[in-house]
Backbone bond lengths (Angstrom), bond angles and torsions (degrees), N, CA, C in turn:
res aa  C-N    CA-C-N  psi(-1)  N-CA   C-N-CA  omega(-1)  CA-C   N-CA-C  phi
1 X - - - 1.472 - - 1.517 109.08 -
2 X 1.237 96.92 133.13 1.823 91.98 -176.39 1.436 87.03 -98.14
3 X 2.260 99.64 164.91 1.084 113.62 -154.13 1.338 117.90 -83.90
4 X 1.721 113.95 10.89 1.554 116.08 -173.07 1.805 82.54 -91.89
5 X 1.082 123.58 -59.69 1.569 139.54 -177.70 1.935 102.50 -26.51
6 X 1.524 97.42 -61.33 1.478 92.00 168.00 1.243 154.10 -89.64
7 X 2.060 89.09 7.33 1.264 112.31 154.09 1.410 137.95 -58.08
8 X 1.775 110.61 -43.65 0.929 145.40 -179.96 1.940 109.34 -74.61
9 X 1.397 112.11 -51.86 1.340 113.28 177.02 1.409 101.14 -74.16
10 X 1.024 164.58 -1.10 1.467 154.26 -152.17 1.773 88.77 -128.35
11 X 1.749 126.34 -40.49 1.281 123.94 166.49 1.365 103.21 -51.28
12 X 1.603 124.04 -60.98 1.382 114.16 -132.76 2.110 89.94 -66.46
13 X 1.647 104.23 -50.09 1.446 100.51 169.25 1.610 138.87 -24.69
14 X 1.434 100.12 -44.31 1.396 116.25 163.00 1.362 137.95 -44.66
15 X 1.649 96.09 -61.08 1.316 114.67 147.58 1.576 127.24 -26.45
16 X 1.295 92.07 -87.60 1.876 115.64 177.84 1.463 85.97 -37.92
17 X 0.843 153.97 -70.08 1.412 152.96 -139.15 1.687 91.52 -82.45
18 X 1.354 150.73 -65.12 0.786 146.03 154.90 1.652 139.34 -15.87
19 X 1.112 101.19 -54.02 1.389 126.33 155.83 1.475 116.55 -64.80
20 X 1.228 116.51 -27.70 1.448 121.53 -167.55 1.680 110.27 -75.68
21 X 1.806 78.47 -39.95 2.046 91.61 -171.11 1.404 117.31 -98.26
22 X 1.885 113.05 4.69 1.217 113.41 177.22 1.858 91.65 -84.66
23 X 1.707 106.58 -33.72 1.799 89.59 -156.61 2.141 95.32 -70.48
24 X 1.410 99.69 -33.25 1.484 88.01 170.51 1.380 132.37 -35.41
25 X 1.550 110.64 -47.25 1.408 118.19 -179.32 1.523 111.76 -81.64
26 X 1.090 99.46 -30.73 2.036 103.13 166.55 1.190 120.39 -59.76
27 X 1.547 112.54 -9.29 1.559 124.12 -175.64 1.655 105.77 -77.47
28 X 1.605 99.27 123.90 2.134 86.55 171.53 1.213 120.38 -56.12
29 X 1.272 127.05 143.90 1.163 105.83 161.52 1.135 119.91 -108.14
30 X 1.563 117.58 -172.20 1.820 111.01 -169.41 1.645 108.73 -89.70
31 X 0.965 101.11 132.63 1.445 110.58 172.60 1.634 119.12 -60.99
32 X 1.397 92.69 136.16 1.374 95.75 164.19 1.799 132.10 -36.80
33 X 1.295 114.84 111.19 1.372 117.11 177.36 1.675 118.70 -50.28
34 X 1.184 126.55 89.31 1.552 110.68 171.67 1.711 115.27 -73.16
35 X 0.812 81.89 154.13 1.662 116.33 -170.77 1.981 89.37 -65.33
36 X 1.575 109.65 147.74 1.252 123.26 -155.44 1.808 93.96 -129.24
37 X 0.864 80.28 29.41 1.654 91.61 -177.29 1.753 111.46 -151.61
38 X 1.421 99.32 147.64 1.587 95.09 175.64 1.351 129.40 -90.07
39 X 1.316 134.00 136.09 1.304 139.91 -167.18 1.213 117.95 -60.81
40 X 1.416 127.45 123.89 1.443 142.10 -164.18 1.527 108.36 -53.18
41 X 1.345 126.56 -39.80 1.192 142.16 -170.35 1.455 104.42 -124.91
42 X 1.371 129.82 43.50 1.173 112.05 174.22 1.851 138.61 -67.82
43 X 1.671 115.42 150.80 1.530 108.56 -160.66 1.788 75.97 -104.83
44 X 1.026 154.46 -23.89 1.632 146.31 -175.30 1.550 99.26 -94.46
45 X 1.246 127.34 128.59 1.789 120.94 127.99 1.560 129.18 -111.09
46 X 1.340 105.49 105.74 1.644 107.04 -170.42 1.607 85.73 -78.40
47 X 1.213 90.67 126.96 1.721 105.05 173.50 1.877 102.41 -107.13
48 X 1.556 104.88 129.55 1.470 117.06 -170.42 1.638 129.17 -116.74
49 X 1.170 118.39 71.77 1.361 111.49 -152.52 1.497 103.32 -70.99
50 X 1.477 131.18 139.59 1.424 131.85 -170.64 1.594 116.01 -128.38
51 X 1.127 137.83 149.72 1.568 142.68 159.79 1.343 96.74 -142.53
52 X 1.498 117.46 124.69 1.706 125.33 167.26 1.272 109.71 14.03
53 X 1.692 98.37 66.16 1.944 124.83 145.42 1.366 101.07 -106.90
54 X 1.458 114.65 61.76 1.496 86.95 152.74 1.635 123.40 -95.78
55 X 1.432 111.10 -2.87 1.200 102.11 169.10 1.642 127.80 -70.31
56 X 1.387 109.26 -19.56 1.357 109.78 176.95 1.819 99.94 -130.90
57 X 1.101 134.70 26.38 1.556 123.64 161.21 1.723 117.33 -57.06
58 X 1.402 110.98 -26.66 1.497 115.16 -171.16 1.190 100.97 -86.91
59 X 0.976 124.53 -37.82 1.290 116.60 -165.90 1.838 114.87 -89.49
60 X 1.391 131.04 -31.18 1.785 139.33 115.30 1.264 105.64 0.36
61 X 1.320 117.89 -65.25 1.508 127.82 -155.08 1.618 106.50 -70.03
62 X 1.783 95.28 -67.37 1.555 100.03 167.71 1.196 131.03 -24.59
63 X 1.386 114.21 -59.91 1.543 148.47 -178.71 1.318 107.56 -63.23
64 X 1.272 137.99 -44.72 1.575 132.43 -171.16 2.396 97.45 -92.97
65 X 1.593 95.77 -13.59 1.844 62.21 173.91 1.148 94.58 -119.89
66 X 1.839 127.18 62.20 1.467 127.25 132.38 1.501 113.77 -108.03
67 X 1.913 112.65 37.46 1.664 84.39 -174.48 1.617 87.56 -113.60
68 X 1.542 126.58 -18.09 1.406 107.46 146.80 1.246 122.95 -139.26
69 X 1.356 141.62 -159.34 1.309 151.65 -175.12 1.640 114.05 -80.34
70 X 1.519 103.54 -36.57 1.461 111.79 179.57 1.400 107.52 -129.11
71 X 1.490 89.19 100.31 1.408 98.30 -162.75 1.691 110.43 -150.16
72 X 1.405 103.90 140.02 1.830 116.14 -160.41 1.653 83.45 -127.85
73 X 1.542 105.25 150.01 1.039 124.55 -164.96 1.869 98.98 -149.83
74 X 1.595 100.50 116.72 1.286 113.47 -167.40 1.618 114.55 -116.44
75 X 1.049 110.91 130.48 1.756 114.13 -172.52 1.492 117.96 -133.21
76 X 1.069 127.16 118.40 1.695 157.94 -118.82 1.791 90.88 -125.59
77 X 0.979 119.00 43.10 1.948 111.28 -172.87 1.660 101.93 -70.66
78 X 1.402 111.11 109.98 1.759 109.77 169.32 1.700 88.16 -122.82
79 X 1.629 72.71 174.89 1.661 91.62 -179.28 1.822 138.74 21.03
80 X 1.632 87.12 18.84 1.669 118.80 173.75 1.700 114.84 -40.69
81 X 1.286 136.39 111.47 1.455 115.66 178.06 1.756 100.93 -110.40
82 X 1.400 119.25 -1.66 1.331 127.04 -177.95 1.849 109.38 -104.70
83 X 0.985 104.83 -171.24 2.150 86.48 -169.51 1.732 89.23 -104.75
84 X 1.484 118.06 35.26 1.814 100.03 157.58 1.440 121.59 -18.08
85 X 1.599 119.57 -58.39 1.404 124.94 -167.83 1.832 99.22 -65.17
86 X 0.935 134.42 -104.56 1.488 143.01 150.35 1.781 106.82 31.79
87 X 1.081 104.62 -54.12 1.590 128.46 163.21 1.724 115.74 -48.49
88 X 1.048 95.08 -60.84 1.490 109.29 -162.52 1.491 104.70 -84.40
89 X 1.657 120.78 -37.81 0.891 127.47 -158.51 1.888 86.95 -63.31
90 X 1.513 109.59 -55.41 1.349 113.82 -139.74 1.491 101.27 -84.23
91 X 1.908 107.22 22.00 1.488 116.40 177.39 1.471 87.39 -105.79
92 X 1.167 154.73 -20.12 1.277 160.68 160.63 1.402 102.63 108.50
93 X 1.002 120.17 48.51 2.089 137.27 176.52 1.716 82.85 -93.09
94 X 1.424 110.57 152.37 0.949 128.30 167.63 1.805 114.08 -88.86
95 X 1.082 123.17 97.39 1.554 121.87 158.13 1.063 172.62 -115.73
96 X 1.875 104.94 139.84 1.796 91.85 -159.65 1.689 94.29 -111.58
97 X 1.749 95.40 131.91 1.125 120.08 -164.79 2.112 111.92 -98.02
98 X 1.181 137.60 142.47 1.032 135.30 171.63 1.697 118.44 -127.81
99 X 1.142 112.43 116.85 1.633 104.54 -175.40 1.058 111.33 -63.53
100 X 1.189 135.42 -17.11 2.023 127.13 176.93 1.502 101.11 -108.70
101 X 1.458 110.84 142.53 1.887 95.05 154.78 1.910 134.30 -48.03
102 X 1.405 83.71 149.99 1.453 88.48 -179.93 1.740 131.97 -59.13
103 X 1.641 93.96 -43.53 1.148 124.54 -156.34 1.484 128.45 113.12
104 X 0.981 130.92 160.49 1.392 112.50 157.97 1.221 155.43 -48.44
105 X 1.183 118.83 98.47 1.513 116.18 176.07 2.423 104.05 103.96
106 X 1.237 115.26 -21.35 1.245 163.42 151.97 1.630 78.90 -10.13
107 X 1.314 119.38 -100.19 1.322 130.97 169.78 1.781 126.67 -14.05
108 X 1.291 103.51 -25.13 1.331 100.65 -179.15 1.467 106.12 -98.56
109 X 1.202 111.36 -18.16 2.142 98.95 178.43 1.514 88.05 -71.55
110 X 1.625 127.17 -41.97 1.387 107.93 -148.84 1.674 96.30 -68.55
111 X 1.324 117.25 -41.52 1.328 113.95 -169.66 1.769 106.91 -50.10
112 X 1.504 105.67 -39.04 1.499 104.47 -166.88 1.329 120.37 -48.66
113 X 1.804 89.39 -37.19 1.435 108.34 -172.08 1.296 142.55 -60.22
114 X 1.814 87.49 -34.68 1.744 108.09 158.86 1.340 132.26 -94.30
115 X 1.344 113.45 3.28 1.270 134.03 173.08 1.460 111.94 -52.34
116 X 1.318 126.74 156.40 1.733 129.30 -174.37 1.485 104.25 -146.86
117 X 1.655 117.65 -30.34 0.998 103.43 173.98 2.255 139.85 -68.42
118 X 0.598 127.74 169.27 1.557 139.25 -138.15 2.031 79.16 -102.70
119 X 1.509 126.84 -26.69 1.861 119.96 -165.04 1.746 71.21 -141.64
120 X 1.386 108.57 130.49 1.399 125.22 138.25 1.697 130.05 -140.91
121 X 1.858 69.82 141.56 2.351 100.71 -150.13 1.661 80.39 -104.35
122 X 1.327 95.68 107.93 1.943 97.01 156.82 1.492 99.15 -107.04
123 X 1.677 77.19 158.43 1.998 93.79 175.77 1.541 88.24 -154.02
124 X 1.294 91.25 -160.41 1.767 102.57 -172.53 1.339 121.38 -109.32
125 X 1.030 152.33 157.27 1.857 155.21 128.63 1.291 114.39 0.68
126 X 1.037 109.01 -60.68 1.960 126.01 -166.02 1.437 104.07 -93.76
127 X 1.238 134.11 -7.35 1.744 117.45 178.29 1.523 118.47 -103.54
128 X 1.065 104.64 109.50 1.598 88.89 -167.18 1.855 112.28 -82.02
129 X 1.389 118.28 73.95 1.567 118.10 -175.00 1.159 143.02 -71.04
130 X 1.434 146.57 56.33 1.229 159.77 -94.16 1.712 89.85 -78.31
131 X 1.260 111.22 172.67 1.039 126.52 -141.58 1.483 97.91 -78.89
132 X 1.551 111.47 -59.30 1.194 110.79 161.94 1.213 151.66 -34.76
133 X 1.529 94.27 -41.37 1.968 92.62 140.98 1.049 140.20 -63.70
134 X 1.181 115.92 -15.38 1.816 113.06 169.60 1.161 119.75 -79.66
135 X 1.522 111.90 -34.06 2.054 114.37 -160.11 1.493 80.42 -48.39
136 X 1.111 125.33 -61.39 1.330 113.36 -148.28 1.755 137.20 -52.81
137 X 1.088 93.77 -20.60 1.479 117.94 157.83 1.639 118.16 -63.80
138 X 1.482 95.29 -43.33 1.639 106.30 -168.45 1.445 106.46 -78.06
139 X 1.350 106.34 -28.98 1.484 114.16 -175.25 1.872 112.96 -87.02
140 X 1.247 119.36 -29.73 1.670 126.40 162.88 1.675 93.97 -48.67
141 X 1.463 121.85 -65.06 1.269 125.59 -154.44 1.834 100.84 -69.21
142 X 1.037 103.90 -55.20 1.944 110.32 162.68 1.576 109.40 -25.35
143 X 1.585 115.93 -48.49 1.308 109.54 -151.53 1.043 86.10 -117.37
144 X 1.844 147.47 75.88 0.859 149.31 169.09 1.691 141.53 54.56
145 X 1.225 110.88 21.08 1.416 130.26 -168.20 1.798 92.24 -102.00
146 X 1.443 123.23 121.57 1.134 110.51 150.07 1.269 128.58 -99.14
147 X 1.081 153.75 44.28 1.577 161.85 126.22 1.728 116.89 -144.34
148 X 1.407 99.03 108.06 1.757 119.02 -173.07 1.485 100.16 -102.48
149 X 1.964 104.72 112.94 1.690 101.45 -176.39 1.288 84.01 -107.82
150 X 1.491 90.38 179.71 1.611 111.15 -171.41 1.960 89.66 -101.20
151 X 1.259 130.59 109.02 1.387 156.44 167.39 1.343 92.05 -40.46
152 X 1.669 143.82 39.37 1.261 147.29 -177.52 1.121 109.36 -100.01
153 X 1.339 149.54 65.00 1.890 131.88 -171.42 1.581 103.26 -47.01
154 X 1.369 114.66 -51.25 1.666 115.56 -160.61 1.795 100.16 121.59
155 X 1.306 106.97 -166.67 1.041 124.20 -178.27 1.767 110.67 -61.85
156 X 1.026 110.73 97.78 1.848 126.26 -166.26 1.938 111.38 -93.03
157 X 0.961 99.53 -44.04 1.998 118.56 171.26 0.940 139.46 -97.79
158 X 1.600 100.47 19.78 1.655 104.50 170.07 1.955 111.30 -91.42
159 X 1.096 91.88 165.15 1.812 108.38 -158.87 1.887 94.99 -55.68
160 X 1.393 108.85 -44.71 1.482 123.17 168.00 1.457 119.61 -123.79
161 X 1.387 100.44 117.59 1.407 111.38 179.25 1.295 124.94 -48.79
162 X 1.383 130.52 142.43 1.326 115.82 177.89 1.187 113.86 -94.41
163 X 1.397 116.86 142.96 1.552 131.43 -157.44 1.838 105.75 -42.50
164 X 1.513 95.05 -60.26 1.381 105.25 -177.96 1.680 114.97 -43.12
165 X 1.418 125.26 -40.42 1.566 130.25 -157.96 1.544 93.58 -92.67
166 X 1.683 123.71 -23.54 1.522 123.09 170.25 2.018 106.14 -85.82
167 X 1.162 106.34 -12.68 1.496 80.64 -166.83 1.879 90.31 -109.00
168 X 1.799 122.41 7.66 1.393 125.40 142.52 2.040 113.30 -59.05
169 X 1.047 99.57 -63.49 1.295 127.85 -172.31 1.765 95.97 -30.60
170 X 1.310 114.52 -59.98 1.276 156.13 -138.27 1.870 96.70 -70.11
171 X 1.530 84.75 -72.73 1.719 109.21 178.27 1.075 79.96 -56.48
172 X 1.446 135.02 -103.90 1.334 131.43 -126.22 2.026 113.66 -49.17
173 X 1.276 108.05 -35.84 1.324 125.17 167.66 1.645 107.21 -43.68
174 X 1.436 126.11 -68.16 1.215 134.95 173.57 1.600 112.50 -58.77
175 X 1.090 138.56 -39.81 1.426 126.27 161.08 1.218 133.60 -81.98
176 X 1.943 93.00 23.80 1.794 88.57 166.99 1.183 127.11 88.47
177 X 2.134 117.66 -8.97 1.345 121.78 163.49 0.951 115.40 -127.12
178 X 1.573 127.64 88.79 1.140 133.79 143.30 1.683 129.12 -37.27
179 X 0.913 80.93 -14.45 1.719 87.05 -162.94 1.832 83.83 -93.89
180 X 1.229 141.28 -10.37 1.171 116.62 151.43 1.763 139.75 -85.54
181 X 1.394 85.32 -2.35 1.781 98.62 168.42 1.658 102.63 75.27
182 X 1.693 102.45 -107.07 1.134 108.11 -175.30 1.697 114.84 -151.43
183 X 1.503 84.39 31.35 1.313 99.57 161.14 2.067 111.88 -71.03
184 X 1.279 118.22 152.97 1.631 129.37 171.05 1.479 98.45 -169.59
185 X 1.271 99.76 -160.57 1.568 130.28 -157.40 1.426 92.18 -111.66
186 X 0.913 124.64 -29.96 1.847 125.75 145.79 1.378 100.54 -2.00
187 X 0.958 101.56 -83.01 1.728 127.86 -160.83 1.448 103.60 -59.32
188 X 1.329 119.12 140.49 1.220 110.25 139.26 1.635 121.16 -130.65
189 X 1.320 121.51 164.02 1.508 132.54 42.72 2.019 96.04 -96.08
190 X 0.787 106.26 141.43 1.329 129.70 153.38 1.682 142.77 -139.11
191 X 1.056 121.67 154.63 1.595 131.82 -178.24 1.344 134.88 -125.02
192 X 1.742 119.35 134.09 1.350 126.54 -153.71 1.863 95.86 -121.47
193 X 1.099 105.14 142.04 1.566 96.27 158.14 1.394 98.21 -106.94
194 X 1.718 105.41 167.46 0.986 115.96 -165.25 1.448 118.35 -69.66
195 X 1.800 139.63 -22.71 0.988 130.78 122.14 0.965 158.72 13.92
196 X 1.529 102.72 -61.29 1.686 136.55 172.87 1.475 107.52 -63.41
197 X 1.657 94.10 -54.60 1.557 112.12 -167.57 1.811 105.34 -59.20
198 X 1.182 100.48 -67.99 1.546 100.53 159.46 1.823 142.04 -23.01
199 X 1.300 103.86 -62.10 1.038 109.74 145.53 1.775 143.22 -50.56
200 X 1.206 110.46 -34.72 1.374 124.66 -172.04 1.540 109.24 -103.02
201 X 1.436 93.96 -18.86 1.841 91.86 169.54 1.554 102.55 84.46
202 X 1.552 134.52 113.51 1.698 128.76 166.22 1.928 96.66 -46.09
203 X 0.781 116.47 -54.17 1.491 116.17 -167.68 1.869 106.06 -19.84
204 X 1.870 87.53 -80.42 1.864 82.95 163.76 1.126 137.03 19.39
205 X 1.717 96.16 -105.33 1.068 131.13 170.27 1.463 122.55 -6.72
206 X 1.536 123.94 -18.26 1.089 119.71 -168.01 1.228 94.10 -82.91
207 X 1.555 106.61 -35.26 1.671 112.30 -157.56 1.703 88.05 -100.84
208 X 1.324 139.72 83.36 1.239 124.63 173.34 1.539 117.18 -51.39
209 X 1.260 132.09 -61.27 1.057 125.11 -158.76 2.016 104.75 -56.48
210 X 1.299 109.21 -26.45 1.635 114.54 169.63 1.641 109.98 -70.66
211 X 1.493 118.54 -20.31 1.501 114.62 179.58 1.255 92.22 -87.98
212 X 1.299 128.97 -44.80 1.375 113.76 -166.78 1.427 121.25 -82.67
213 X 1.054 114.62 -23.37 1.800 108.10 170.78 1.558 111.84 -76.71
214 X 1.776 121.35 -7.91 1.386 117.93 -178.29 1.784 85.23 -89.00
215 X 1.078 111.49 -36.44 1.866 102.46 -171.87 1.651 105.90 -66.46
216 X 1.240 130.55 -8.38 1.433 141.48 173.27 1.276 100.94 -81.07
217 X 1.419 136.08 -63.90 1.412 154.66 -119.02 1.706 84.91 -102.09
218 X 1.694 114.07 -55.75 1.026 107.12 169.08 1.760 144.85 -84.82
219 X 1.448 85.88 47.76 1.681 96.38 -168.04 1.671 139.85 39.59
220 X 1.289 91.93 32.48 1.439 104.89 -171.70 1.815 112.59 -83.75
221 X 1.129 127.53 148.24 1.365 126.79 -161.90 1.641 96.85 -80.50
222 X 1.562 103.76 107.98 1.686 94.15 -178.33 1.636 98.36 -112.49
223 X 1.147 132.15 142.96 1.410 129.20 168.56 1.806 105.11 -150.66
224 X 1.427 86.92 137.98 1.869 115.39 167.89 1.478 105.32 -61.89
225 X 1.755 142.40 94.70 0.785 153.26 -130.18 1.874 98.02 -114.00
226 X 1.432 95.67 -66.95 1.955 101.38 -156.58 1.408 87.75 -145.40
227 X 1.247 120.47 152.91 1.488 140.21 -174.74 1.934 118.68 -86.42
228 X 0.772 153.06 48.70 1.244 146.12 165.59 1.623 135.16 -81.38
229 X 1.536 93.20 98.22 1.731 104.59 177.57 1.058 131.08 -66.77
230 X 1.175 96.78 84.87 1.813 112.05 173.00 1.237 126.66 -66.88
231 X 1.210 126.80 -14.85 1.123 168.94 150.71 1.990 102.14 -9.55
232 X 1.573 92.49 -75.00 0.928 138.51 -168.43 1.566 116.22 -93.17
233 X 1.406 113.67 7.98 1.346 116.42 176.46 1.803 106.05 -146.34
234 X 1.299 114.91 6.08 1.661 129.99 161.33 1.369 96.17 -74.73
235 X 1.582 104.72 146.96 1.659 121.30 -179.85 1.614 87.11 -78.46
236 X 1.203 97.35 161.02 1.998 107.49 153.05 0.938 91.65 -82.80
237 X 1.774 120.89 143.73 1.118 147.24 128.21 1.398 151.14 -88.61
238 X 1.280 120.22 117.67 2.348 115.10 -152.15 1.567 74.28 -40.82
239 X 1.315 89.37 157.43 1.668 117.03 155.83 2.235 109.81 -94.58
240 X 0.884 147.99 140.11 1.055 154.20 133.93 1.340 112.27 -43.43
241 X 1.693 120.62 100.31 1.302 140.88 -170.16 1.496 109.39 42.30
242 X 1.062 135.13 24.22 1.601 137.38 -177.22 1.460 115.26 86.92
243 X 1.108 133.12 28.58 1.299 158.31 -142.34 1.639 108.19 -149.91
244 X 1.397 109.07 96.69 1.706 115.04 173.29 1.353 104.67 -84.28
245 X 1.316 149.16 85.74 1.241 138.70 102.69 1.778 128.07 43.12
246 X 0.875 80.29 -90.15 2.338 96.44 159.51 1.253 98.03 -34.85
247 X 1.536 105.42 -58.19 1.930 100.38 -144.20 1.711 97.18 -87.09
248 X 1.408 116.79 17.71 1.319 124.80 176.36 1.852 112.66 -107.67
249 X 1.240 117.98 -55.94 1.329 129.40 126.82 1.527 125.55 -17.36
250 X 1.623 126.06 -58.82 1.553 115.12 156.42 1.539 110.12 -63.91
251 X 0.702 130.68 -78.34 1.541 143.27 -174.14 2.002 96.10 -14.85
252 X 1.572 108.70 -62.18 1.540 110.89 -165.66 1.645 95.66 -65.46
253 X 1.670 132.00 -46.82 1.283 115.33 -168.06 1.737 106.19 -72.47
254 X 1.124 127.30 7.78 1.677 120.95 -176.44 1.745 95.18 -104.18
255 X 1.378 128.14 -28.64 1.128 128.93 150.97 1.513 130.71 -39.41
256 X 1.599 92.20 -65.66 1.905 94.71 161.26 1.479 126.00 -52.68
257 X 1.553 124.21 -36.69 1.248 145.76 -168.24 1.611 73.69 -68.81
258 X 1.462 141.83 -108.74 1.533 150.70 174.44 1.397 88.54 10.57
259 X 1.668 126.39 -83.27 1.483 132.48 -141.86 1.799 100.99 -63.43
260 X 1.389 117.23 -30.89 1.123 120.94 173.38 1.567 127.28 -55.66
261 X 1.906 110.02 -53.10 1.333 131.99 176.93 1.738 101.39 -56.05
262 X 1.296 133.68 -68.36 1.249 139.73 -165.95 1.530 104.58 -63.46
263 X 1.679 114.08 -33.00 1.900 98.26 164.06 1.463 115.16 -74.07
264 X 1.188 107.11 -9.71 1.532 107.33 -175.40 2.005 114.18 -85.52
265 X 1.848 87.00 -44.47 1.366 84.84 -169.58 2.069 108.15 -114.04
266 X 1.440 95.48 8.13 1.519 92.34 174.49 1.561 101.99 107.25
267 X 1.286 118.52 170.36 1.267 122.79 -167.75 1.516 121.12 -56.79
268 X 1.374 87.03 -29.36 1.782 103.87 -166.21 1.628 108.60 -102.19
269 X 1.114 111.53 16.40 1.706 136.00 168.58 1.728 92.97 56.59
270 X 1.698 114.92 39.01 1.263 98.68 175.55 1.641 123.66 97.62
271 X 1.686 114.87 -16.22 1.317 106.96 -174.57 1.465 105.57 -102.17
272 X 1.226 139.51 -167.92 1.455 154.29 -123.20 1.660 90.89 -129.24
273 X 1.029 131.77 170.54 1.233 144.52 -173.64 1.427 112.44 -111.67
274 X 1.349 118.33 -16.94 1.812 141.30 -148.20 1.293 110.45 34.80
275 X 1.007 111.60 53.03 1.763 116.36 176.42 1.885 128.58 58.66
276 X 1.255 101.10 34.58 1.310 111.85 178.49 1.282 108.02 -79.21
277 X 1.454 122.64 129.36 1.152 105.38 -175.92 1.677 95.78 -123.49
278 X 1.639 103.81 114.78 1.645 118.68 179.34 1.359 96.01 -84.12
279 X 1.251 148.35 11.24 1.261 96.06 177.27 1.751 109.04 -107.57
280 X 1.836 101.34 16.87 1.612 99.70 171.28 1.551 104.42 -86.27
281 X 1.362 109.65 -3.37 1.868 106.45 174.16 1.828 114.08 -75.21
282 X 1.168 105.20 121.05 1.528 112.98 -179.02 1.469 106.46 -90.93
């Protein structure tokens, strides 16, 4: 073999070999096995409030213990007529079960309550949010943020606003952050450090928009963290004669959130009068 010949065959080898160990590394590999059980000492509690998800509780479950290593996973089953609990249990989530519904939003003080971890990320039953969408919540609260919302207003471009995304808009306007739009605790996924929680009381929590304007009121570091449209991943639900219910229920706790700000900051929630002077009105 002359030496251009085994120049060329000793390349093409190179190659092949090259090619060989790029498709190797192009190969997925398997993910780390998480643990199917909750961590003895956990620093996360994804708190999970549920009603007949058993079609997607496992997969919730899956999804909330990749956002850390030490991590407890809590599930809220009321008024369940499908085996949600049974589900969850045998994902190794810890659960507290209720034979009637809670109510709305109800589910998250209880979760708070049993919670142990040091950052708690609630989300819902029905959203299945991959993992990667959560760190980010977990990681605002990690790096000193005590309340991480999900930067979601809701439906922003419709011809008429919906009450709920104007009476976000609204609050946040009156406590002085505009710059959060219509982001709240409304929304989830979101994250509390344990601090927060303390301060704001699990009780709250039922009524978020009342936890979250006391976590404003009380100078707590709140910031719009990571984007997730939930929006867009909630089932439709019939309305009862064309009549949402919920959005009557939000509407009264953004009221309380209001009744709270004006005991805090006075009738006028704190702003200026612009120099009217009533008392020349007879």
């Amino acid at each position: 073999m002359s030496l251009k010949q085994h120049r060329r065959t000793s390349a093409r080898r190179s190659g092949r070999r090259a090619s060989q160990a790029a498709r190797r590394n192009s190969r997925p590999r398997p993910a780390a096995v998480l643990p199917a059980v909750n961590h003895p000492e956990p620093y996360v509690s994804v708190i999970i409030p549920a009603m007949n998800e058993a079609r997607t509780i496992a997969a919730v479950i899956a999804e909330a213990r990749g956002v850390h290593p030490r991590c407890e996973v809590i599930v809220i089953v009321n008024g369940s007529a499908d085996n949600t609990a049974e589900i969850a249990s045998s994902m190794g989530a810890k659960v507290i079960s209720f034979t009637q519904p809670l109510g709305h939003d109800v589910g998250r003080s209880v979760g708070a309550e049993a919670a142990r971890g040091e950052i708690l990320l609630f989300t819902d039953g029905d959203l299945v949010i991959p993992a990667a969408e959560l760190r980010p919540f977990v990681e605002a609260i990690s790096g000193g943020e005590d309340v991480a919302l999900n930067n979601y207003s809701g439906p922003v471009r419709s011809r008429f606003p919906h009450p709920v995304v104007l009476s976000k808009y609204a609050l946040n306007i009156m406590l002085g952050r505009p710059d959060l739009q219509g982001y709240s605790l409304t929304a989830v996924p979101h994250a509390l450090s344990r601090a927060a929680l303390t301060a704001m009381g699990s009780a709250s929590l039922s009524r978020p928009p009342l936890a979250y304007a006391r976590a404003v009121l009380d100078g707590l570091k709140v910031k719009a963290v990571h984007k997730v449209p939930v929006g867009r991943m909630n089932a439709v639900r019939r309305k009862a004669e064309g009549k949402d219910p919920l959005q009557e229920v939000i509407l009264r706790d953004h009221l309380e959130a209001v009744a709270l700000l004006l005991a805090r900051r006075g009738k006028r929630a704190g702003y200026g009068d612009a120099g009217r002077r009533r008392e020349m009105v007879r």
